[in-house]
C-alpha positions in Angstrom: -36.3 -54.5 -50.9 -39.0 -53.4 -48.5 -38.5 -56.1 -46.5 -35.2 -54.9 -45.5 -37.2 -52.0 -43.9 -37.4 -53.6 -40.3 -33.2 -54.7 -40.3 -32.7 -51.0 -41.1 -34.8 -49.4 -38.5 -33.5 -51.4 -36.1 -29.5 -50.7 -37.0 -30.4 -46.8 -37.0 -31.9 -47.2 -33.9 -28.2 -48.2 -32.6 -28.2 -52.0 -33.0 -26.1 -54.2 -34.9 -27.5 -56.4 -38.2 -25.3 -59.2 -39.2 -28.0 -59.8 -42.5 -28.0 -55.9 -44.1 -23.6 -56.3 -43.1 -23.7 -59.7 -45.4 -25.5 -58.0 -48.1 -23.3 -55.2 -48.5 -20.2 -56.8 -47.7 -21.9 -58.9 -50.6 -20.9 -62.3 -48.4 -21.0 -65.5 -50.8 -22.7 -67.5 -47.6 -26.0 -65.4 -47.4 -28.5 -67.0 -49.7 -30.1 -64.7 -51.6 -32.7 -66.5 -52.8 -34.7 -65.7 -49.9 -34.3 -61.3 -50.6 -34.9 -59.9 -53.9 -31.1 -59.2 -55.6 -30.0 -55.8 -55.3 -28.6 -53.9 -58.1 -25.6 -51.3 -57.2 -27.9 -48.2 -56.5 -29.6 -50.4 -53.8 -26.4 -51.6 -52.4 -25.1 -47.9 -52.3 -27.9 -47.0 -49.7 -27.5 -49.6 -47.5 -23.7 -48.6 -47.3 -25.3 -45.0 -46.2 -27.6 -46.6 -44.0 -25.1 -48.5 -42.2 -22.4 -45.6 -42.4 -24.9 -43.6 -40.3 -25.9 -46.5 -37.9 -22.5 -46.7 -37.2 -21.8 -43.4 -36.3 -25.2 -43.7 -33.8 -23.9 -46.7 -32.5 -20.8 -45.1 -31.2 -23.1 -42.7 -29.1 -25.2 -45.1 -27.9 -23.1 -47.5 -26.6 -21.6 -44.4 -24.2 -25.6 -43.8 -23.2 -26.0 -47.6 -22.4 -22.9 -47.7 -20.7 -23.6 -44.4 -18.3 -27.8 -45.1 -18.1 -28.5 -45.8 -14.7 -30.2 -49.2 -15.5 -27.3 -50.7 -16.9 -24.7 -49.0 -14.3 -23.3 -53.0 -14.2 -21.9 -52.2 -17.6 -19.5 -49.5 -15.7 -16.1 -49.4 -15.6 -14.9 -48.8 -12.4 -11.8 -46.9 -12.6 -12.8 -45.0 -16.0 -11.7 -42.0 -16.8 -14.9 -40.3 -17.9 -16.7 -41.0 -14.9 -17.8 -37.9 -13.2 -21.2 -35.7 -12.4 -20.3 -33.4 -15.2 -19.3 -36.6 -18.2 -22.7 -38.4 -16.6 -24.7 -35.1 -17.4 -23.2 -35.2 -21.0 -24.6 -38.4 -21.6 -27.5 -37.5 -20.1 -27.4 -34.1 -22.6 -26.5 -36.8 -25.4 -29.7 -38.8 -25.1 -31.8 -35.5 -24.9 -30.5 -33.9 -27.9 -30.8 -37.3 -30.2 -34.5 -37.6 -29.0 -35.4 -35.9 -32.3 -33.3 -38.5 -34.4 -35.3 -41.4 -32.6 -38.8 -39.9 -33.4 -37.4 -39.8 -36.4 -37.2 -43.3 -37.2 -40.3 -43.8 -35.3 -42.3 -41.8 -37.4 -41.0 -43.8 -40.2 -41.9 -47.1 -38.8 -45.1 -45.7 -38.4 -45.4 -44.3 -42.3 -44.2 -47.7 -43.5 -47.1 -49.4 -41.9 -49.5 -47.3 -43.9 -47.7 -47.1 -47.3 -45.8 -50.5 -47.8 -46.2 -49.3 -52.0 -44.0 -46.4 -52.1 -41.2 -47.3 -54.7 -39.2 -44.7 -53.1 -39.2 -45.7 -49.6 -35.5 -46.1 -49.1 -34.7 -43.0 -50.4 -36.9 -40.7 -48.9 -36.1 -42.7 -45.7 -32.5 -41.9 -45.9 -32.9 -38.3 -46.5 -34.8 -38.0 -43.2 -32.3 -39.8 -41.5 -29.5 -37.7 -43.0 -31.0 -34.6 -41.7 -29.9 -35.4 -38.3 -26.3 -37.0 -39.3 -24.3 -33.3 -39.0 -26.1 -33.3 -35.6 -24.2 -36.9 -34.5 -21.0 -36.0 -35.8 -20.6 -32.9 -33.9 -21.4 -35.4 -31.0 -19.0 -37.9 -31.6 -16.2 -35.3 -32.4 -16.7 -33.8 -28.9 -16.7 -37.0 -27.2 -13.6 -38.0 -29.1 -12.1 -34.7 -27.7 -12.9 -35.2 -24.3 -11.4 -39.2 -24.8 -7.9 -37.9 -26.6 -7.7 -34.8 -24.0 -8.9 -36.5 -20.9 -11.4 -33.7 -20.3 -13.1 -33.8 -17.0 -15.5 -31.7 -14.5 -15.2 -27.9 -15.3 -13.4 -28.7 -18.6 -16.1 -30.7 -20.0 -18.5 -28.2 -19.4 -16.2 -25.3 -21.0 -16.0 -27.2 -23.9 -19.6 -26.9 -24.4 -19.8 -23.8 -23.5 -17.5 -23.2 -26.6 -19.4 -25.3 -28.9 -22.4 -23.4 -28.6 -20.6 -20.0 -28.3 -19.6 -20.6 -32.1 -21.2 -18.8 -34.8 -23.6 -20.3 -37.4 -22.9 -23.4 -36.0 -25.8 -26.0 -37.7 -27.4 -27.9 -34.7 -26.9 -25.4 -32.2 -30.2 -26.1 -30.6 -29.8 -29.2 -29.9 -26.2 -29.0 -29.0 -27.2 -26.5 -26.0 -29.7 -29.1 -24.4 -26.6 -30.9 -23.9 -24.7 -27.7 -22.3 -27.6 -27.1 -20.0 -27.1 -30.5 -18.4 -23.7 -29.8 -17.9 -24.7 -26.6 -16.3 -27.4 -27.8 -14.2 -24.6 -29.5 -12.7 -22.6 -26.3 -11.8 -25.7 -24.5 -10.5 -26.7 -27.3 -8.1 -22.9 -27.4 -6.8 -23.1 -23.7 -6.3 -26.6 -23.6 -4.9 -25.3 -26.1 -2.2 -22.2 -23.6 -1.6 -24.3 -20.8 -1.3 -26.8 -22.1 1.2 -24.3 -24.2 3.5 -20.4 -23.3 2.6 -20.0 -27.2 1.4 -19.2 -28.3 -2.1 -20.7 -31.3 -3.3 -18.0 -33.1 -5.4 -17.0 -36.8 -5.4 -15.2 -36.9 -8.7 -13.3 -33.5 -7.6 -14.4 -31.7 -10.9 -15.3 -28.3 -9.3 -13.1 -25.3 -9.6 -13.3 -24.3 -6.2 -11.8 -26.9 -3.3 -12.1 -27.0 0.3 -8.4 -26.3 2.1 -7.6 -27.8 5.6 -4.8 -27.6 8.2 -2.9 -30.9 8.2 -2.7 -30.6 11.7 -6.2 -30.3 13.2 -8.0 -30.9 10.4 -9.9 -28.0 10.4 -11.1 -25.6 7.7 -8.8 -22.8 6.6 -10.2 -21.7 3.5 -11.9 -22.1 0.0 -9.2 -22.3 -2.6 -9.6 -22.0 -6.4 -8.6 -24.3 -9.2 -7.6 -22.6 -12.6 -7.5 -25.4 -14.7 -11.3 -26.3 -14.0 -12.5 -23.1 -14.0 -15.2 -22.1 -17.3 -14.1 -19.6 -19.8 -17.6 -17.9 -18.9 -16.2 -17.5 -15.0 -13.8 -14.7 -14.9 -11.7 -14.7 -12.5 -12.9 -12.1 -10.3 -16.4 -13.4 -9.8 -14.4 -17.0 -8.9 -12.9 -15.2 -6.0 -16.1 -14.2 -5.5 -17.6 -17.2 -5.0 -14.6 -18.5 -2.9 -14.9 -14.9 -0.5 -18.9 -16.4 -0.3 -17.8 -19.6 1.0 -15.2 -18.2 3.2 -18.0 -16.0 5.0 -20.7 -18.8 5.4 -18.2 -20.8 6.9 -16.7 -18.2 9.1 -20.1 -17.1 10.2 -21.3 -20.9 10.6 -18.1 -21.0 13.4 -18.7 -17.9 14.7 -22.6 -18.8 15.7 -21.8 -22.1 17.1 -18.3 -21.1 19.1 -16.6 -24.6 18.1 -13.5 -26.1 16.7 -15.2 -28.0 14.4 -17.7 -26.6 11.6 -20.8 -27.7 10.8 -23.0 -27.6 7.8 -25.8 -25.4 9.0 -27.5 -23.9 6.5 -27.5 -20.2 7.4 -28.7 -18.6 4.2 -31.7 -17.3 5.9 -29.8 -15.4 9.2 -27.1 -14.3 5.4 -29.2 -13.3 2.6 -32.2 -12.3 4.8 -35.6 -11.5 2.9 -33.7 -11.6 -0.5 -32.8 -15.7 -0.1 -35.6 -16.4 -2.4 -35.1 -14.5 -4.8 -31.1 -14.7 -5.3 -31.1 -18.6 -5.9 -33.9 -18.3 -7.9 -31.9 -16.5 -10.0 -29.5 -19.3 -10.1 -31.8 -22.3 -10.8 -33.0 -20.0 -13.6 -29.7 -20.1 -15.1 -30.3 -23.3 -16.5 -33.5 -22.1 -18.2 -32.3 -18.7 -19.9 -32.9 -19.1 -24.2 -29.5 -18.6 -24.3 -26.9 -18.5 -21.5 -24.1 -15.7 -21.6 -21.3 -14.7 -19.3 -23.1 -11.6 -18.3 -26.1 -13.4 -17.2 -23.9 -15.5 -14.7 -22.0 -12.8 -13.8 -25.1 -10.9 -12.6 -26.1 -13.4 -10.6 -22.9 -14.1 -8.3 -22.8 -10.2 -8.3 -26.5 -10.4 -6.3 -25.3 -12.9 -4.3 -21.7 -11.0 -3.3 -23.4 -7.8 -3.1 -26.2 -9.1 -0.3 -23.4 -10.6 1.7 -21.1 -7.5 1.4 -23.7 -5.3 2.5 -24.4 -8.6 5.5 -21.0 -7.7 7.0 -20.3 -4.2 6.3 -23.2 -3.6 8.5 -21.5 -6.3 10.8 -18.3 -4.9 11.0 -20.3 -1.2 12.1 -22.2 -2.6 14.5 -21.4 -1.1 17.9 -18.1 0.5 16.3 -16.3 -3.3 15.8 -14.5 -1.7 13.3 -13.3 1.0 15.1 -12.9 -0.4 17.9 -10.5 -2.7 16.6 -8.4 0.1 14.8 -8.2 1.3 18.4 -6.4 -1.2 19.9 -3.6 -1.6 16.4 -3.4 2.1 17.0 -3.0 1.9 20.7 -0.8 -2.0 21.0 0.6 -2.5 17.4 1.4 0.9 16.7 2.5 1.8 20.3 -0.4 4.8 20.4 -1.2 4.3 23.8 2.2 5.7 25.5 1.1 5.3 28.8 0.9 2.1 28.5 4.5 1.2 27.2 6.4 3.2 29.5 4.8 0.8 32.6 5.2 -2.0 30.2 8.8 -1.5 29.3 9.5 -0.4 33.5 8.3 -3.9 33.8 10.6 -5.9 31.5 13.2 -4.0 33.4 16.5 -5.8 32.2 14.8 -7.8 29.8 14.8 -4.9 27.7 18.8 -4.9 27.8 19.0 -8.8 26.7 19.2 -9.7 23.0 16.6 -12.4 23.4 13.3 -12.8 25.5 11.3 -15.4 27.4 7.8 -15.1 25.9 6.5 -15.9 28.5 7.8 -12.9 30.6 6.4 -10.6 28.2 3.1 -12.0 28.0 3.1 -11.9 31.6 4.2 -8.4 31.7 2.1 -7.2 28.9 -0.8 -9.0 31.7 0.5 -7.0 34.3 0.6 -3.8 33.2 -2.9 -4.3 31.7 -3.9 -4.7 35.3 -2.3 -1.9 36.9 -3.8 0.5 34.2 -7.1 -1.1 35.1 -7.7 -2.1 31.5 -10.3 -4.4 30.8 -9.8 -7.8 31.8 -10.6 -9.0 27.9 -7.6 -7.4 26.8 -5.0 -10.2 28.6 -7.1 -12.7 26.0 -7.0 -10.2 23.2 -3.5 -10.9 22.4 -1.1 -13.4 22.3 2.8 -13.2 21.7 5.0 -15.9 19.7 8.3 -15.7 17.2 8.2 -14.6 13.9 10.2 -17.3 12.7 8.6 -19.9 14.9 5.4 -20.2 17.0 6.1 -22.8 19.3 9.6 -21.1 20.0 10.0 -20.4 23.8 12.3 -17.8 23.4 13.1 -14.8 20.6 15.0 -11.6 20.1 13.1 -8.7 20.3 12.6 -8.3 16.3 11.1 -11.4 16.0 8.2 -11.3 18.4 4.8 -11.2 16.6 1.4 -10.4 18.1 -1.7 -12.1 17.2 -5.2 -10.4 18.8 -8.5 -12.1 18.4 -11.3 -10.4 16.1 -14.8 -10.8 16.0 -17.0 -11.7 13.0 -16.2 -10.4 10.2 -13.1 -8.5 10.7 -11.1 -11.7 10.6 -11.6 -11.3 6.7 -9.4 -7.5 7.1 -7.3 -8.5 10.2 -5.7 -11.5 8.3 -2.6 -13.7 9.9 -0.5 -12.0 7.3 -2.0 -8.1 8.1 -1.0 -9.5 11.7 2.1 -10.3 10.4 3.0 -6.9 8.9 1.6 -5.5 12.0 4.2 -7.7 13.9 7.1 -6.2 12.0 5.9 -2.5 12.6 5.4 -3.5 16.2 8.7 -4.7 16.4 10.6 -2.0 14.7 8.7 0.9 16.9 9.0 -0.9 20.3 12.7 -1.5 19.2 12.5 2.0 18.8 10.7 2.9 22.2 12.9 0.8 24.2 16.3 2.2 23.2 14.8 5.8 23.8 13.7 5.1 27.2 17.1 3.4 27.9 18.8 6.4 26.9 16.7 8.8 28.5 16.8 6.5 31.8 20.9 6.4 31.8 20.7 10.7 31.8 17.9 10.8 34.8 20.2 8.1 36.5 23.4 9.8 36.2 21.9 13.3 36.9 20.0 12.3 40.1 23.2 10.7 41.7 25.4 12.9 40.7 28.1 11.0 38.6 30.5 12.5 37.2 30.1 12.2 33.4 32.7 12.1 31.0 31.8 15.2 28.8 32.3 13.2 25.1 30.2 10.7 26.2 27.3 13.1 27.5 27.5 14.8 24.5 27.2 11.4 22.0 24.3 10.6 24.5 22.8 13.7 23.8 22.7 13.1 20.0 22.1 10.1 20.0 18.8 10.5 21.9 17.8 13.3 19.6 18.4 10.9 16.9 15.9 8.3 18.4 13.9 11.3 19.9 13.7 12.4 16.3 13.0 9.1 14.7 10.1 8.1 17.1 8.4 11.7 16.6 8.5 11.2 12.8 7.0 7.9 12.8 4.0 8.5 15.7 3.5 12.1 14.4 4.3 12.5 10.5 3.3 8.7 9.6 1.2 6.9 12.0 -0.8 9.7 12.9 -1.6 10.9 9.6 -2.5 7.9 8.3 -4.7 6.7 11.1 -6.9 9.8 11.1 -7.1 9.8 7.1 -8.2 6.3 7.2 -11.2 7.4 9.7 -11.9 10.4 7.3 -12.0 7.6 4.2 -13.7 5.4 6.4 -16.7 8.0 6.4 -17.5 7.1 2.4 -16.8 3.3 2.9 -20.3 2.1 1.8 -19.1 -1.8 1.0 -16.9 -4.2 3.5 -14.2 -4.2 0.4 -13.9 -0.9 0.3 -13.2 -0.6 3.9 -10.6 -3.8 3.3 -9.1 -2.0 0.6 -9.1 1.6 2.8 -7.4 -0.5 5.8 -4.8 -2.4 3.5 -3.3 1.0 2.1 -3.6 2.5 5.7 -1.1 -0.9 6.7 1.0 -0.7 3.4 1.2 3.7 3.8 2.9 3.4 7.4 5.1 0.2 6.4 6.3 2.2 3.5 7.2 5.5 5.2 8.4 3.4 8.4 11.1 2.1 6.1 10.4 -1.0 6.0 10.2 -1.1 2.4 13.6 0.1 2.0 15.7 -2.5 2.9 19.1 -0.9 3.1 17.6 2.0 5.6 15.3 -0.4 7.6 18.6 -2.1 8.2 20.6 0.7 9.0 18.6 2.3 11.7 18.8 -1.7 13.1 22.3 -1.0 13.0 22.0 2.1 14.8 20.3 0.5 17.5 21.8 -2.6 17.8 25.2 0.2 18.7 22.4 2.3 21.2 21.8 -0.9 22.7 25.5 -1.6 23.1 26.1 1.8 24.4 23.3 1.9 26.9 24.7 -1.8 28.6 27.9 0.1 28.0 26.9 3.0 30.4 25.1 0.8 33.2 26.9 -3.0 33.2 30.2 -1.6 34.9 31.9 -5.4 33.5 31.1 -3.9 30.1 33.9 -1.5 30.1 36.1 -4.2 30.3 34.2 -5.8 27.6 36.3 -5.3 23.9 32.9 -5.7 22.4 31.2 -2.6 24.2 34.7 -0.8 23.7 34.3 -1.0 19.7 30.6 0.1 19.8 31.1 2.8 21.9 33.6 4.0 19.0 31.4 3.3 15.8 29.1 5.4 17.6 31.2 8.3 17.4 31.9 7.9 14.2 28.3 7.8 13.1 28.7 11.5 13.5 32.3 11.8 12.7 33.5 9.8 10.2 34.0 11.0 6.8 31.9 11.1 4.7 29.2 10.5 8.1 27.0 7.1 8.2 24.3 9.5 9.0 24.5 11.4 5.8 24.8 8.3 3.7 21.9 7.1 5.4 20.1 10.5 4.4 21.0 10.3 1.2 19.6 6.8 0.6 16.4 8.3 1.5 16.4 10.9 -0.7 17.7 9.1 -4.1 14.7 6.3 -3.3 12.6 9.4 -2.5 9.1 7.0 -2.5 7.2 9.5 -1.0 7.8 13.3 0.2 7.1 12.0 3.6 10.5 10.6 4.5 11.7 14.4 3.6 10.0 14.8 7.3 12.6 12.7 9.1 15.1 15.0 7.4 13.4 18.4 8.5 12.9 17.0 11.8 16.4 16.3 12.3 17.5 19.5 11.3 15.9 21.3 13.9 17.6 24.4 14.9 20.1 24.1 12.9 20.8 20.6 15.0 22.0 18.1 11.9 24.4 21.0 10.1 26.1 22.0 14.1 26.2 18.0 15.3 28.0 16.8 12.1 31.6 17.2 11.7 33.8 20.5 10.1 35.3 17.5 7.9 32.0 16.6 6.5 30.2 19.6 6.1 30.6 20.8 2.2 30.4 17.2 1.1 26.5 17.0 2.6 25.8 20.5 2.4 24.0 20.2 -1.2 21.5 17.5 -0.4 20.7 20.3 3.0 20.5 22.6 0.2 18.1 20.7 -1.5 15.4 20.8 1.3 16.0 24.2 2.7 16.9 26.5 -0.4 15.5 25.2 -3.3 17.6 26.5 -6.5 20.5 27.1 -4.5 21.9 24.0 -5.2 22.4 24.4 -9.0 24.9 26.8 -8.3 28.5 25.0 -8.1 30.5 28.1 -7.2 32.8 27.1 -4.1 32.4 31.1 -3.0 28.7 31.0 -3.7 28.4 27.4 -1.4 30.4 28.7 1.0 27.8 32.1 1.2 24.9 29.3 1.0 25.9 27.7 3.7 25.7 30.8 6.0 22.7 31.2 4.9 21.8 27.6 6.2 23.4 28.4 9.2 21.0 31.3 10.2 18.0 29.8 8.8 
């Protein structure tokens, strides 16, 4: 029997013996006169033997196939290929080094006690220390086969495996993690340092994004289904935010097209580079790796390059500098400005759709005769909404883009832009029809026209409507929220928090500019689209003629006079989606000097007069009394 001792060795070891397979298979073409017969108990532990050879086998035919010197045993297209599969193997081989020794110390106990009746016995039991250790192996393998595991996957399987209580083996099961995670930590080390992920099998969670067109970067992108269990995903967008800024910043330094892979960890994480990616490599070599740990890291890292461009966007006021000119060109703050700028446009102001061209060119112009500095005509640019390469588009449809510098691309986004666009287009809308209507009284005053006394008097409400619109969007909305973002701004000690400060600043004035609520935002278009009518009504003397101009010129009058009033159904809408008690403003404003109760009709007064009540006298409306209204509303009257 002890002559057998060498055949079994050498199957443990992984290899195949066609002389201990005869035996047990108890093949009637092996001679046994040259072994010594083998009665059933014998036979039995050769069965065991070769049970767990088998199982071995299995494993190391995956290590042969993936070890570097036998890379010509590779298949080409297989599925398993991949940095993180290669680094299971690699974790495989590791964590079966103890199972080799193994049978190497037994080789080596054998040659000094070739006696020992009990040799293949006590050998097996060694042996069979390590077999709960190979089966664990061989059922995660066979997961990753029937799943089709790959990259990220792979190494969140692990990551479960060990995370499992009294799990025997865990030791050795975590060498194989840790090669698995070496392979995340040098991907992200490589990130970190020069904003490129290194990933030919396309097995990391994060992916680089391009434009289609030019080829150039956009932005880092994140992919769920790779992404650990131990990665939440805030700390993944992170990671992606990181990427974002090195490559922004790598662009910014170099002023081209095209990025490069400069490795500006030095100029980003300043005297603290050292020590934050050694805190990553060391990841690998923690006793035992948790979700906090890597958590804690990525935080080091975000929190260094947070503090990298909060200080950025500070320096020399960038910041507020920047808030400056959305205040002053998006937001129409700088008056001055837009009454030369709308002079210019002259009749483009009256036509339904715009050369973009002119008002870039116009924009230029007046830029000049205010003396402004010659870096605003590259500050912005002007294109359409619905298309940037469109030559021409209506006046609600023009969007502004204006260049930022580093980092306040990261809060000035194309869409903030975007929603900037729509306030822009809304208030100039706004802006333009005023200073029509205010241009049509100076013109008929100052040559002495004689004007038909109905339409001076729609004139007049309508531009105390407008009047009154404008005011509560530059005074009550715009102007409240730009000076509470400064006062937030004051606490803002992290570039998020001034992101997150600037976003609700944007999504404050949107949402008391009605542009949230559809059905007013497109009423007051509607309004204007009629003051636009009116006012080529009133100066094009072919419009007269026109049928079109003729029906606007009555809806108009009965916004004020039809029953029940488009005004007050307008009012009302604002009141039952009541968002915020801002809007209420519009409604005050409006009723200034008793202006709203004295412009609307006798016919439509007791059908508004509750929701008035409901501004002005608080309580009074419970009271359904038709006397008692009646007494209310003489109350209103003198208020």
């Amino acid at each position: 029997m002890e002559c057998l001792i060498p055949d079994i060795l050498f199957t443990l070891l992984g290899h195949k013996s066609e002389v201990l397979q005869c035996i047990v298979d108890n093949d009637s073409n092996f001679t046994d006169d040259e072994y010594i017969i083998l009665n059933t108990e014998d036979r039995q532990l050769l069965k065991s033997f070769l049970q767990l050879a088998e199982e071995y086998q299995k494993l190391n035919t995956v290590i042969i196939t993936f070890n570097r010197l036998e890379s010509i045993y590779r298949e080409s297209e297989s599925n398993r290929q991949g940095l993180y599969f290669e680094a299971f193997v690699n974790g495989m081989l590791i964590a079966l080094k103890p199972y080799r020794n193994c049978i190497n110390d037994i080789e080596k106990d054998l040659s000094n006690n070739q006696e020992n009746k009990c040799l293949l016995a006590e050998t097996l039991r060694k042996v069979e220390q390590h077999k709960p250790l190979i089966i664990a192996i061989i059922n995660i393998l066979d997961q990753i086969e029937l799943s089709q595991l790959y990259g990220g996957q792979i190494l969140n399987l692990m990551h479960e495996v060990v995370s499992m209580k009294f799990m025997d083996d865990k030791v050795q099961l975590y060498l194989i993690f840790k090669q698995c995670l070496q392979v995340l930590i040098s991907q992200l080390n490589t990130f970190f340092s020069r904003g490129v992920i290194f990933d030919p099998h396309r097995e990391f969670f994060i992916e680089s994004q391009y434009s289609t067109s030019t080829k150039e970067f956009k932005q880092f992108s994140l992919l769920p289904s790779l992404m650990p269990s131990f990665v939440p995903l805030s700390t993944a967008s992170k990671i992606t935010r990181i990427g974002d800024v090195i490559k922004s910043l790598q662009h910014s330094n170099d002023q081209l097209p095209l990025i490069n892979y400069k490795d500006i960890s030095i100029q980003l994480y300043g005297h603290k580079r050292d020590e934050l990616f050694s805190s990553l490599l060391n990841l690998v070599n923690v006793p035992l790796f948790t979700k906090n740990e890597f958590v804690q890291v990525i935080d080091k890292f975000y929190d260094v390059v947070d503090e990298y461009m909060l200080k950025a966007s500070f320096n020399n006021d960038s910041f507020a500098y920047h808030m400056k000119l959305v205040r002053d060109f998006y937001l129409l703050g700088n008056g001055e400005f837009y009454k030369h700028f709308l002079n210019k446009m002259c009749s483009l102001s009256m036509k339904s759709e715009h050369s973009l061209r002119a008002v870039k060119v116009a924009f230029n112009n007046t830029a000049q005769d205010l003396k402004l500095h010659k870096s605003m005509n590259q500050v912005f640019g002007f294109s359409s909404l619905e298309d940037d390469e469109a030559d021409e588009t209506t006046w609600t449809k023009i969007k502004i883009t204006f260049e930022t510098t580093w980092p306040l691309q990261f809060i000035f986004t194309s869409s903030v832009q975007k929603n900037y666009s729509k306030l822009f287009a809304f208030l100039s809308r706004i802006k333009r029809v005023q200073t029509n209507l205010h241009e049509i009284w100076i013109e008929k005053k100052s040559k002495h026209f004689e004007v038909n006394g109905h339409n001076d008097q729609l004139k007049t409400k309508l531009s105390y409507l407008i009047d009154t619109l404008y005011s509560y969007l530059q005074l009550d909305v715009i102007e409240d929220e730009y000076f509470l973002l400064l006062e937030k701004l004051t606490n803002a000690n992290d570039f998020q928090t001034i992101k997150h400060i600037h976003d609700m600043f944007q999504t404050n004035i949107m949402r008391d500019s009605f542009l949230f609520m559809e059905e007013v935002y497109i009423a007051f278009n509607r309004i204007l689209d009629m003051c636009e009518n009116y006012c080529r009504y009133m100066t094009d003397i072919t419009a007269a003629l026109n049928p079109q101009y003729k029906q606007c010129f009555e809806e108009l009058n009965l916004l004020f006079t039809k029953k029940p009033n488009k005004l007050i159904s307008l009012i009302n809408i604002i009141q039952e989606i009541h968002v915020t008690p801002k809007p209420n403003q519009f409604i005050v404003r409006l009723n200034y000097n008793n202006w709203f109760l004295r412009t609307i009709s006798n016919t439509c007064k007791y059908i508004i007069i509750i929701n008035i009540l409901h501004f002005f006298l608080p309580g009074v409306i419970q009271n359904k009394n038709t006397k008692r209204l009646k007494t209310n509303y003489v109350n209103i009257r003198n208020y």
